[in-house]
TIGU-983483 format. One record per residue: residue number from 1; x, y, z of N, C-alpha, C, O in turn. Coordinates in pm, 1 decimal, padded with zeros to 6 digits. Each point is the difference from the previous one (the first is absolute). Layout:
REM TIGU-983483
(NUM, (X, Y, Z), (X, Y, Z), (X, Y, Z), (X, Y, Z))
...
This chain:
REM TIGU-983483
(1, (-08627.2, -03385.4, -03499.0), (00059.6, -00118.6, -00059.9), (00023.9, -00109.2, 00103.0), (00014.8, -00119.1, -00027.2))
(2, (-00012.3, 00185.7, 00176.9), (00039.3, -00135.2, 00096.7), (-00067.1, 00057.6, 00135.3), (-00039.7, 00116.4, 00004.3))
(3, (00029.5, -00201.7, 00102.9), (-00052.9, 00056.6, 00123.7), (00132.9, -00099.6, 00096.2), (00013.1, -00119.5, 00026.4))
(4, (00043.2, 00207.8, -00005.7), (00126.3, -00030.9, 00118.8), (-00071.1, -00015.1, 00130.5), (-00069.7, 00094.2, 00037.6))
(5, (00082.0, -00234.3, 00057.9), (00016.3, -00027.2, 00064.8), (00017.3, 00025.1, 00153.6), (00107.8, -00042.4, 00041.6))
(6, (-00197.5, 00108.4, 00064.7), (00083.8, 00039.5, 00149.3), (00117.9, -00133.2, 00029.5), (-00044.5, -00114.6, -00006.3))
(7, (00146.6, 00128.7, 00028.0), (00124.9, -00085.6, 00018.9), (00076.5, -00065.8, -00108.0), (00064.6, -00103.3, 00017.2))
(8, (-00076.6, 00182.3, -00156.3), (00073.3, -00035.9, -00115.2), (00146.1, 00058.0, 00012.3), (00024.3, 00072.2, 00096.7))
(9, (00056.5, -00094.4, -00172.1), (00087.3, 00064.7, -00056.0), (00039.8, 00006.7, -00120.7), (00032.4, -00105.4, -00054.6))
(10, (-00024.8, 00225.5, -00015.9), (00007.4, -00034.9, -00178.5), (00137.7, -00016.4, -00018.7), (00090.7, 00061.0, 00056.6))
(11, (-00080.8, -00180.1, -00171.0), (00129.0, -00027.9, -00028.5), (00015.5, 00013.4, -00140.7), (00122.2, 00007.8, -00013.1))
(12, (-00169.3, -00001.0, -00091.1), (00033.2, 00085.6, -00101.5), (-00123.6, -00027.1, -00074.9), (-00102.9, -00051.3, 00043.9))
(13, (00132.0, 00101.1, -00186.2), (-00134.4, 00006.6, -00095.2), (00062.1, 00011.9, -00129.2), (00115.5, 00038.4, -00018.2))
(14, (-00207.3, -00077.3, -00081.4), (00048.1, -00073.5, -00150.8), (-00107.7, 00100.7, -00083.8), (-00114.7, 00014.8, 00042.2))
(15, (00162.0, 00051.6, -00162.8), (-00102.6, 00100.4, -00089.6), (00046.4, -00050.7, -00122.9), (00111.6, -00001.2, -00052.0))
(16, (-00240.1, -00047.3, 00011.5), (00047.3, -00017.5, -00148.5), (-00140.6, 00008.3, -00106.5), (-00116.4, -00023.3, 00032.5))
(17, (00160.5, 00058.1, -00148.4), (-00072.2, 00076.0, -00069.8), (-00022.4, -00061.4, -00175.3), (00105.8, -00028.3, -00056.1))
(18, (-00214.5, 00011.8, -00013.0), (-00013.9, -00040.2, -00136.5), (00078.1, 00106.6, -00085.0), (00056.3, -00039.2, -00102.2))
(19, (-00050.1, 00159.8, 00134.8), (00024.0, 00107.3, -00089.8), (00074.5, 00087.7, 00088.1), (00007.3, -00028.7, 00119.5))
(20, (00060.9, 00155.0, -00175.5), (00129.2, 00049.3, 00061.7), (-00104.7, 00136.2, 00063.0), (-00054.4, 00072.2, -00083.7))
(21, (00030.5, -00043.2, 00245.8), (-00078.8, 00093.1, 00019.9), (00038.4, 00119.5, -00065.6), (-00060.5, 00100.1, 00038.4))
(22, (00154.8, -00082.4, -00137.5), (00008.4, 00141.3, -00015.3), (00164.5, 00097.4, 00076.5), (00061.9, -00044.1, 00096.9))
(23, (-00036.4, 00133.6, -00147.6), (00111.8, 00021.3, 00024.6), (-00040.3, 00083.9, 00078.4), (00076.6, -00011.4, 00095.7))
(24, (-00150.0, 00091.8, -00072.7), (-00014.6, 00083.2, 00105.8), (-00109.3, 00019.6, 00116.6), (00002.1, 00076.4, 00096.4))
(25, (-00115.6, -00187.5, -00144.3), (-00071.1, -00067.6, 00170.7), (00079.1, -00015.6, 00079.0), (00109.8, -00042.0, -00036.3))
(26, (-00131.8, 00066.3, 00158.1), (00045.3, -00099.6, 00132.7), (-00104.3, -00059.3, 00050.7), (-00116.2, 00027.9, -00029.8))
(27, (00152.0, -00115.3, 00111.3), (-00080.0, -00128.4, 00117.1), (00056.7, 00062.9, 00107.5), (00107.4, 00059.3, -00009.6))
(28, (-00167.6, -00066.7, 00106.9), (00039.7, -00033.1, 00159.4), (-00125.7, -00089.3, 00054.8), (-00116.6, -00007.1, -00038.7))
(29, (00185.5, -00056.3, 00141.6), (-00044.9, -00107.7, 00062.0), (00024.2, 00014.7, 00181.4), (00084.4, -00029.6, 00084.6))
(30, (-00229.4, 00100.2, -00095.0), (00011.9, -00008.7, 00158.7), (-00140.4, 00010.9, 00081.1), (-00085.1, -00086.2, -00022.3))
(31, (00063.1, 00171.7, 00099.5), (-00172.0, 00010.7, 00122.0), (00007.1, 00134.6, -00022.8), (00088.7, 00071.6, -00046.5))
(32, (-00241.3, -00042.5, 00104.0), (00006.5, 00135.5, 00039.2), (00080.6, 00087.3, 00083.9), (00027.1, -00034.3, 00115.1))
(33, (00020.9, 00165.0, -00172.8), (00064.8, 00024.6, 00082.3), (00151.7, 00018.1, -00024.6), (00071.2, 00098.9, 00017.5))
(34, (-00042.4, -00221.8, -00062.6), (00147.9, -00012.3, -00017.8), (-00010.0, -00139.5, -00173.6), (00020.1, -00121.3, 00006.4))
(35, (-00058.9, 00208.8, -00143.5), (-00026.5, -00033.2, -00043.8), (00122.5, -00081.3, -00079.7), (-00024.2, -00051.9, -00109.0))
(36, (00136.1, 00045.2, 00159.8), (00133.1, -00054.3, -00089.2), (00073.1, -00101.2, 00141.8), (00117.9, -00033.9, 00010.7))
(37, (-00217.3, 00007.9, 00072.4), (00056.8, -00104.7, 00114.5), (00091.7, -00094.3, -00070.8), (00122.4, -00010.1, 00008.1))
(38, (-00236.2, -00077.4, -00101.6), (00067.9, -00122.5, -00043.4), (00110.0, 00014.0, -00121.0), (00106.7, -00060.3, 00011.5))
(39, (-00134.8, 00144.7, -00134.2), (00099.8, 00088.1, -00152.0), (-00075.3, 00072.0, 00026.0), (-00121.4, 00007.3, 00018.8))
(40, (00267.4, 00091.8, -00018.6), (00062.6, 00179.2, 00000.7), (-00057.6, -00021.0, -00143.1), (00040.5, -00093.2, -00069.7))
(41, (-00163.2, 00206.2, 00013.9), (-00023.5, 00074.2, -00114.8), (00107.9, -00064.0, -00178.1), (00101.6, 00061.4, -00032.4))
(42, (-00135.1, -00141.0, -00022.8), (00094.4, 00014.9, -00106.4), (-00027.4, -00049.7, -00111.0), (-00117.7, -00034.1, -00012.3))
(43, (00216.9, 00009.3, -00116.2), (-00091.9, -00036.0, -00128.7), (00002.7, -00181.2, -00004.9), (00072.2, -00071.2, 00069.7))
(44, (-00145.8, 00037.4, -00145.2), (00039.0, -00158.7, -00031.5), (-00024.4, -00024.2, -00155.6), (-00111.8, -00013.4, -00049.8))
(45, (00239.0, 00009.5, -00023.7), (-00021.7, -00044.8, -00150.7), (00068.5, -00093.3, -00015.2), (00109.1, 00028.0, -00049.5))
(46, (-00129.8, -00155.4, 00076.4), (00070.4, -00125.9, 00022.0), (-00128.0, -00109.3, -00044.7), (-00045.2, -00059.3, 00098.0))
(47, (00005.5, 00037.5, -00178.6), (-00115.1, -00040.6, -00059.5), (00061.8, -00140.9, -00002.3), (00110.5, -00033.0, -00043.1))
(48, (-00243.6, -00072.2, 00120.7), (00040.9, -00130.3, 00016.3), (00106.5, 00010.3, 00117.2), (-00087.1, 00003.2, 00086.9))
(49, (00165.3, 00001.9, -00038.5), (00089.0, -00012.6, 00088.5), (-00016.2, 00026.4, 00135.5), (00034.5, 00110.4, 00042.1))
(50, (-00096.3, -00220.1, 00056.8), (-00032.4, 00040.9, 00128.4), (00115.7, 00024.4, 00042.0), (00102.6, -00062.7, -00026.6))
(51, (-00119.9, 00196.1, 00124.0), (00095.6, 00074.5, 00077.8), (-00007.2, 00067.7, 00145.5), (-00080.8, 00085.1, 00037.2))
(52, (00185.2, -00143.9, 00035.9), (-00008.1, -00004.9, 00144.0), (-00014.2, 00215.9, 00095.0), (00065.2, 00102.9, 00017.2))
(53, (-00156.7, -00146.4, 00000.6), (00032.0, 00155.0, 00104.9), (-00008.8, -00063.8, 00176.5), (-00049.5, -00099.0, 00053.9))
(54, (00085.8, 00154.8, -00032.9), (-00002.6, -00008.0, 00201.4), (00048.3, 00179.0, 00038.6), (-00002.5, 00096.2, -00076.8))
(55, (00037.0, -00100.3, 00199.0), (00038.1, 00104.6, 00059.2), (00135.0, -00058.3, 00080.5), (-00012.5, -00100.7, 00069.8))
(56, (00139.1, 00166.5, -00082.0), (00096.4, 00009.7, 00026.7), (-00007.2, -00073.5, 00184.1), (00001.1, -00118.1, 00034.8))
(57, (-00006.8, 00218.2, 00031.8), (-00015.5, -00051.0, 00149.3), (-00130.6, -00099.8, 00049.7), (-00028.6, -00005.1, 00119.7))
(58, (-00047.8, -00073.4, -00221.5), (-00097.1, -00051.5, 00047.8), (-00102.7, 00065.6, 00094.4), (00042.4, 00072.0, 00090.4))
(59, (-00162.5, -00090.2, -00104.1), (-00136.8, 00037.9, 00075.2), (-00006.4, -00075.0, 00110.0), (00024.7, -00120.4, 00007.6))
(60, (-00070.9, 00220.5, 00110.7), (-00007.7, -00100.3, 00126.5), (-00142.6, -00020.2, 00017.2), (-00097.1, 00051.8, -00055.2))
(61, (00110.3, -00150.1, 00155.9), (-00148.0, -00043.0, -00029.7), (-00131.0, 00049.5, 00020.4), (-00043.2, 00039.7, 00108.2))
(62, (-00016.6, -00043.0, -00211.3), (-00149.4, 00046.9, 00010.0), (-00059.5, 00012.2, 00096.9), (00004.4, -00103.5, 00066.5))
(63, (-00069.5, 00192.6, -00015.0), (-00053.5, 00029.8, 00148.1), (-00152.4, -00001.2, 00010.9), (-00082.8, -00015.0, 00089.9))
(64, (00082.6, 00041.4, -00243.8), (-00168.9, -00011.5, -00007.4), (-00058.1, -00028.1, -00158.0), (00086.7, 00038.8, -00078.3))
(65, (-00198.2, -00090.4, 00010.0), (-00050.1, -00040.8, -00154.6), (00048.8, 00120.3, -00042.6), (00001.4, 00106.4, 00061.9))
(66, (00048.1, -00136.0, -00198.0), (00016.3, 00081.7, -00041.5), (-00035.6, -00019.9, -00172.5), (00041.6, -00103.4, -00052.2))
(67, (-00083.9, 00158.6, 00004.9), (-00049.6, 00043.6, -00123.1), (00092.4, 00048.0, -00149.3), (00018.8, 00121.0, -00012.4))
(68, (00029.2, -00201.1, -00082.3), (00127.5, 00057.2, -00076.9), (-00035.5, -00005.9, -00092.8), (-00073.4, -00092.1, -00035.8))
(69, (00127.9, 00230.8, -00074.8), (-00067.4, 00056.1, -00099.5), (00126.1, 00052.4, -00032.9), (00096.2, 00036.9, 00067.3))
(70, (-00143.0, -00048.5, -00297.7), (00089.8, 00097.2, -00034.5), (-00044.0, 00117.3, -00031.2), (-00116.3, 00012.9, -00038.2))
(71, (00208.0, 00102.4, 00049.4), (-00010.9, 00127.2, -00048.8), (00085.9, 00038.7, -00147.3), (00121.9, -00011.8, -00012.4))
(72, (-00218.9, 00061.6, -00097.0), (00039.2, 00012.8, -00090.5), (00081.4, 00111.7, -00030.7), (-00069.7, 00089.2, 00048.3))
(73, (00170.7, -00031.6, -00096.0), (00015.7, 00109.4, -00000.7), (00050.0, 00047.4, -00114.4), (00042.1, -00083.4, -00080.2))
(74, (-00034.1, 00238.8, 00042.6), (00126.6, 00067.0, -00131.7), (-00083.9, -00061.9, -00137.2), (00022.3, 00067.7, -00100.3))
(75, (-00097.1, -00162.1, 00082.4), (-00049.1, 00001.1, -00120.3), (-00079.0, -00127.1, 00043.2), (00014.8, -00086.1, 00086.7))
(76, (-00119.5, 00116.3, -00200.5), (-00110.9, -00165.8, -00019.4), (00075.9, -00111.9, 00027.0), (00107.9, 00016.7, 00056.8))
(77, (-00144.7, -00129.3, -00087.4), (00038.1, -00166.6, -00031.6), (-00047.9, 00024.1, -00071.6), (-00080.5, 00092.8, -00007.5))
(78, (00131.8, -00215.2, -00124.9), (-00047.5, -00061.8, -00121.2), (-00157.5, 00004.9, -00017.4), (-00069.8, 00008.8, 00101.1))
(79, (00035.4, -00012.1, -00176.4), (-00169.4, -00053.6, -00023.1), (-00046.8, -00172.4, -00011.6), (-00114.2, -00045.2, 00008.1))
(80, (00244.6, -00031.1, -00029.8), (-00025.1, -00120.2, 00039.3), (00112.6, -00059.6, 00018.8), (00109.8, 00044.1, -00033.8))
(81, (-00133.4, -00154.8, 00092.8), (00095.5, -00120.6, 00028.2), (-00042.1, -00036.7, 00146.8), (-00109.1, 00025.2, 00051.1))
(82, (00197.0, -00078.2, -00002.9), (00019.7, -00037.8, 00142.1), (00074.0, -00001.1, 00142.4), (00098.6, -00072.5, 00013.1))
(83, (-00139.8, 00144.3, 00084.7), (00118.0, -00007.9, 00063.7), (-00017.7, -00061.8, 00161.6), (-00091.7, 00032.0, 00075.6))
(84, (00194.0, -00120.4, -00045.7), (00001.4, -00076.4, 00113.8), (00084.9, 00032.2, 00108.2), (00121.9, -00001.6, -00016.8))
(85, (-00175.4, 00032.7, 00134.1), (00116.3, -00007.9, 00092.9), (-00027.6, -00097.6, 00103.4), (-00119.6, -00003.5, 00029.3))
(86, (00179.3, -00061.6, 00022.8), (00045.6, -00148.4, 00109.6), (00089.6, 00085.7, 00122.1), (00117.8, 00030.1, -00019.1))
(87, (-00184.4, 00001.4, 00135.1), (00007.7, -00016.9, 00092.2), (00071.4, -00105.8, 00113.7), (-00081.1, -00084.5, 00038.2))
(88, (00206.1, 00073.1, 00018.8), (00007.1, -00086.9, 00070.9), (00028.5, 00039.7, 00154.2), (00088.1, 00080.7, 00029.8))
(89, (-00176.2, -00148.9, 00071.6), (00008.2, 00032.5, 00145.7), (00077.3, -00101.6, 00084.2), (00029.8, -00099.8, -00065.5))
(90, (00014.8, 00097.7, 00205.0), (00034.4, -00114.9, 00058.2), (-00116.0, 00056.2, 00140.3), (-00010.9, 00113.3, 00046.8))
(91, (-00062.7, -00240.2, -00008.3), (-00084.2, 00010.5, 00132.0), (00116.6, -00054.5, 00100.1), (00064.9, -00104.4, -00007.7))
(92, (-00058.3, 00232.3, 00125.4), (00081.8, -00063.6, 00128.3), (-00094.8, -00019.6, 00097.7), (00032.4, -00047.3, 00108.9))
C-alpha cells in the first residue's frame, strides 16, 4: 500500500472503508517480518468514517525502503466495496 522512505518517520495513518470489513477480519499494517509495525492486527466496522491508527511510542526513523502491506486475518473481507488507507510520513 506504501513504500517508506530511508530517513522517514511515520506519523500516523487514516483507514477508511465503503462497507463495514466485517466483525471478525482483522487488518494489520506493517513490512515483512514485523507485520503489525504500523496497526496491531484488528477489526474495522466503521463504514464511511476515516479512522486514525499510529503506534503509541512513534517509529524511529527508517533506516532503509521499506515496503508496507496489509495482512488479512480471522476471516475474508467483504466481496465488495472499498477500502483506503492514507499513510502519513515526516522527511528529516
Amino acid at each position: 500500500i506504501a513504500k517508506a522512505q530511508k530517513g522517514e518517520s511515520f506519523l500516523y495513518g487514516v483507514i477508511n472503508s465503503s462497507a463495514t470489513l466485517g466483525a471478525s477480519a482483522t487488518i494489520a499494517i506493517g513490512i515483512t517480518g514485523t507485520v503489525a509495525k504500523y496497526r496491531a492486527a484488528a477489526t474495522h466496522t466503521a463504514a464511511n468514517v476515516p479512522t486514525l491508527f499510529g503506534v503509541n511510542a512513534g517509529v524511529a526513523t527508517i533506516a532503509a525502503e521499506e515496503e508496507i502491506f496489509i495482512t488479512i486475518a480471522s476471516a475474508s473481507l467483504p466481496g465488495s466495496g472499498s477500502l483506503v488507507v492514507d499513510m502519513y510520513f515526516s522527511a528529516t
